[in-house]
C-alpha positions, 0 to 999 in steps of 0.5 A: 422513532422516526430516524429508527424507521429510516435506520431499517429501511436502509438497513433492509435495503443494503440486506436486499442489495447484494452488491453492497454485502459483496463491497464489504466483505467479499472485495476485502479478500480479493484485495488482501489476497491480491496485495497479500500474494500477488503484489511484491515490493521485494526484491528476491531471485533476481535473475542475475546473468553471469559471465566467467571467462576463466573460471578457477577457485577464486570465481567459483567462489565468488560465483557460489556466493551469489548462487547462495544468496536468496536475493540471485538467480544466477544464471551463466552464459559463456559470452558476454554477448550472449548475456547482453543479448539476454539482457535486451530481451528481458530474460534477466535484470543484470550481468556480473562479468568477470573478465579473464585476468579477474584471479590474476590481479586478486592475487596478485594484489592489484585491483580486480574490477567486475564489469556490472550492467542492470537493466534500468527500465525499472529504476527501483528494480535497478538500484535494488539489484546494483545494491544487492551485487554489491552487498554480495561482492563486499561480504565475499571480498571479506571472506575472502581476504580473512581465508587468507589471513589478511583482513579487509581494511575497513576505516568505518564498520557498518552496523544496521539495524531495521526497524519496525519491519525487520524482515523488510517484507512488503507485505507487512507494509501493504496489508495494513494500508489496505484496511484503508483502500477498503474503508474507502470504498465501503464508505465514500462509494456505498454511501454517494449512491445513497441519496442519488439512488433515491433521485434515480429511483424516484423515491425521493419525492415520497421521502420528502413529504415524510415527518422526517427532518433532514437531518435525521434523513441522513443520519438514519441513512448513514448508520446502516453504512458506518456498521457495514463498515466497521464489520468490514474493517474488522473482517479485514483485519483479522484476515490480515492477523491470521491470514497474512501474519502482519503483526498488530503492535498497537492498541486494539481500541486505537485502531477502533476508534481511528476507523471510526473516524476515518468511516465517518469523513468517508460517510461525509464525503460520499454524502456530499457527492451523493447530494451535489450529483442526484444520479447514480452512475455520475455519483460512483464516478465521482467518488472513483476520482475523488476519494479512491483513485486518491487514497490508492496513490496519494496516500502513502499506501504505496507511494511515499509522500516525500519522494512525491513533487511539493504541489502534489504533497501539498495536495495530498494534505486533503487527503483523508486516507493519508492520515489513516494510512499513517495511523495504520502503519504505525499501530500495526509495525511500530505500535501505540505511538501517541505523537503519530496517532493524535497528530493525524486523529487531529487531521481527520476531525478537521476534515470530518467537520468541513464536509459535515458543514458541507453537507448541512449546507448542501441537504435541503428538503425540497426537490429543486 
């Protein structure tokens, strides 16, 4: 009875408190709609600048193959100066330059070079643009040889297939992450206010000649967030399923029962800021540095692990997100791939159990 007092104090404070209901459902649909619109990782209409010296049958030709692509933006310029100068400003990503004599040595059977330039300030821009030209010129030397009746020769045949993300739109790839970055927050920076509100408001004193034990203070604390965040998860996903078309391969209760999980360590790990800071403002700094700015890049909700340095790979093993990023990603695109999903459950509950024996050792019922 007396933790069920506790549960709807909290209970009635977070109804009370505007900001809370606003971090659990109204920023879900800022982020979804900021990443599921706004945020690309694809590479599509690349401004592509290009400069044909002599144009005739063969660079038409060539020239309408990018036009056709959904990947270019052609745009001509009669100069390669003019073009380059273009280039410097920004106004497009690369050059295809096709000098005067390119049909000449086609058809005469010689090498036929094309001068390509990509702006590399962006080096992923840059490598996504230099293997789309080249994907475009080789499926145009193709055509264009089989037209004149004498096949490329081609010693090995490329066939690829993509799996998982077939469409490769990083979308479907975002989104699911995003269930994460938001449980993050409903979760580690609600609840670091939590007691530190308390301390704030000077409430803590009343609440410490209670009957209450502290471990019942702060479980009656955490339920009132752990159902603010499960109704936020759920709310979160389904905007992804029926807003955003990212498919959910995997099981339902998987993902359940995984976010449970993951709501818990954030509980625990906000709880802990909560009690070790005793102010508010200090507390949602904290938890900003610890557990979002981490879960945001060290992740795997955008930035790939691997590519990361060792220390910071290492590093990123106390990452609780880093686990349910991974659980996400697969049972949304891959499916119920058991391996994944119980290697990283295992993760989380090794983590869950140090920050609760944190918790417990740091939460006292007395003032100093």
């Amino acid at each position: 009875m007396r933790m069920l007092g506790m549960i709807r104090k909290e209970s009635l404070q977070i109804l009370r408190d505007p900001s809370s209901i606003a971090i659990a459902f109204v920023l879900p649909v800022v982020l979804l709609f900021l990443f599921g619109y706004g945020v690309s990782l694809d590479a599509r209409s690349i401004p592509l600048g290009m400069v044909i010296e002599q144009p005739d049958a063969a660079t038409n030709s060539l020239a309408g193959a990018f036009e056709r692509s959904e990947y270019f933006a052609p745009r001509a310029y009669p100069s390669i100066q003019q073009a380059q100068q273009a280039l410097a400003e920004r106004r497009i990503d690369g050059i295809l330059w096709l000098r005067n004599d390119f049909s000449k040595r086609l058809l005469s059977g010689r090498e036929a070079p094309i001068a390509v330039r990509v702006n590399g300030v962006d080096s992923n821009q840059a490598q996504a643009t230099k293997g789309y030209i080249e994907g475009a010129w080789l499926a145009w030397l193709n055509q264009y040889a089989a037209a004149r009746g004498h096949p490329l020769p081609a010693p090995v045949v490329l066939e690829q297939r993509v799996w998982f993300n077939a469409a490769l739109k990083s979308r479907d790839f975002l989104v699911p992450g995003l269930v994460a970055i938001i449980m993050t927050l409903i979760g580690s920076m609600l609840t670091a206010m939590v007691v530190a509100r308390e301390w704030d408001r000077g409430t803590m004193e009343a609440m410490m000649v209670t009957p209450l034990r502290i471990r019942e203070m702060m479980v009656g604390k955490l339920i009132p967030y752990f159902v603010l965040g499960m109704g936020g998860m759920a709310f979160t996903v389904a905007l992804a399923v029926w807003q955003f078309d990212v498919p959910l391969r995997g099981s339902p209760w998987a993902l359940f029962v995984a976010s449970a999980l993951f709501m818990l360590v954030s509980l625990a790990v906000g709880m802990l800021i909560s009690i070790v800071s005793k102010n508010q403002f200090v507390a949602g700094q904290i938890a900003i540095v610890v557990t979002f700015l981490p879960a945001f890049i060290l992740s795997g909700f955008i930035f790939d692990i691997h590519s990361m340095p060792e220390p910071i790979q290492i590093i990123t093993h106390v990452v609780p997100a880093r686990y349910f990023v991974a659980i996400l990603q697969t049972l949304f695109l891959a499916g119920d791939v058991w391996p994944v999903f119980w290697t990283n459950m295992a993760a989380m509950s090794v983590l869950l159990l140090i920050f609760i024996i944190l918790v417990r050792r740091k939460a006292h019922k007395r003032l100093e």
